[in-house]
C-alpha positions in Angstrom: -0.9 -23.3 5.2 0.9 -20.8 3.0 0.6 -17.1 4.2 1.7 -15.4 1.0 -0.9 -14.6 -1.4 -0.2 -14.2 -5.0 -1.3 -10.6 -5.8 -0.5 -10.5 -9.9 2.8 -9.7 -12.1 4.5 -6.6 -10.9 4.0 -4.7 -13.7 0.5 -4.9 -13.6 0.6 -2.4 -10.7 1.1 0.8 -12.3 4.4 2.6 -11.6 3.5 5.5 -9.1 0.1 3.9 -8.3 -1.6 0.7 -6.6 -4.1 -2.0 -7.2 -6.4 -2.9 -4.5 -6.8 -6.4 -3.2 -10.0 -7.5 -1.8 -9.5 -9.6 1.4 -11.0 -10.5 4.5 -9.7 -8.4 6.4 -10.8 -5.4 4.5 -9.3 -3.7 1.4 -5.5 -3.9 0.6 -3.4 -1.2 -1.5 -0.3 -2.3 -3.4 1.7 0.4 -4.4 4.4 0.2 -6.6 6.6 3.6 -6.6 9.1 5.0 -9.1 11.8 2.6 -8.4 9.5 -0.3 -8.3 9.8 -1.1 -4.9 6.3 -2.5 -4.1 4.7 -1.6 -0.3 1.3 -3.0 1.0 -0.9 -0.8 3.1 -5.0 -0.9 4.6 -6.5 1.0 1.5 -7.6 3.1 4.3 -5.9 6.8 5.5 -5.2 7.3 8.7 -7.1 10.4 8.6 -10.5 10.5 7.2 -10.1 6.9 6.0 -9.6 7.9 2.2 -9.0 5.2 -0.1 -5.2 5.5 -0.3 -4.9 3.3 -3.4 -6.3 6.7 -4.9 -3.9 8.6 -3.7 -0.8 10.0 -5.4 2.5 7.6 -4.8 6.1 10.0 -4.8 9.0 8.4 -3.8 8.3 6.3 -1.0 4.9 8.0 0.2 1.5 8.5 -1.0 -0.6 11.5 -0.5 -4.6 11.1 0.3 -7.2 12.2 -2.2 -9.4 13.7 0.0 -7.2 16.0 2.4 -3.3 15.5 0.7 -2.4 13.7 3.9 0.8 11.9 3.6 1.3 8.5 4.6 5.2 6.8 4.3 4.4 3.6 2.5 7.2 1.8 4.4 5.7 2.7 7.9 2.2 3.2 7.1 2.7 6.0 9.5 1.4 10.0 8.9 3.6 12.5 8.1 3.6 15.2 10.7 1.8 17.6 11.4 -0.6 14.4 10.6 -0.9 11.2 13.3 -2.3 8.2 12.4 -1.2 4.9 10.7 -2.6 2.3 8.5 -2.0 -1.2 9.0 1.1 -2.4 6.7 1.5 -5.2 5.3 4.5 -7.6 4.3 5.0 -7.6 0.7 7.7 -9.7 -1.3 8.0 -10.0 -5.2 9.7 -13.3 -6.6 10.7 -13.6 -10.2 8.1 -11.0 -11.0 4.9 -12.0 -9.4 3.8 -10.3 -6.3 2.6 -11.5 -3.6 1.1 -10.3 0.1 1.5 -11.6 3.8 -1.8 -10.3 5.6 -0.2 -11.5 9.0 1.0 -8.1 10.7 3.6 -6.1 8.7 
C-alpha cells in the first residue's frame, strides 16, 4: 500500500498560503511559503486550535488567526513565549504534483 497521497499541482497552493486536505485523521494544512517550499501541518494551532490553514504564512512560519500565535511550519512547534505543537506531516513534491505522507512527520 502506497503512503503518499497525491495532494494537487504545487501551484494550486497559493504562495504564502495553504489548502486543506480532508483526511481521516482530521484536517491537513499544506502550506506553500515564499520560496515554495511546501510543509504539512494538523490544520489545528497548538493554542486555541485555530484553523492554521487561515493563518498568515512568512518565511517558514505561519501566524494563527485567532490569537497571532506562531507556529514554525518545519517543526510544527510554537514559538515562545507560546508551547504547543501540531502534528507534522511528511510532505514531498515530485515533478510538480504534491503529495502527503500521514504516517508521523
Amino acid at each position: 500500500m502506497n503512503p503518499w497521497l497525491k495532494v494537487c499541482p504545487v501551484d494550486e497552493i497559493p504562495r504564502l498560503g495553504a489548502r486543506v486536505v480532508r483526511t481521516a485523521r482530521g484536517d491537513v494544512a499544506v502550506f506553500r511559503n515564499g520560496a515554495d517550499e511546501v510543509f504539512a501541518l494538523a490544520d489545528r494551532c497548538p493554542h486555541e486550535g485555530g484553523p492554521l490553514s487561515q493563518g498568515i504564512v512568512f518565511d517558514r512560519r505561519v501566524a494563527c488567526p485567532l490569537h497571532g500565535t506562531t507556529v514554525h511550519l518545519d517543526s510544527g512547534r510554537a514559538q515562545a513565549p507560546d508551547e504547543g505543537c501540531a502534528q507534522r506531516y511528511r510532505v514531498r513534491v515530485d515533478k510538480g504534483v504534491v503529495f502527503l505522507n500521514l504516517g508521523e512527520g
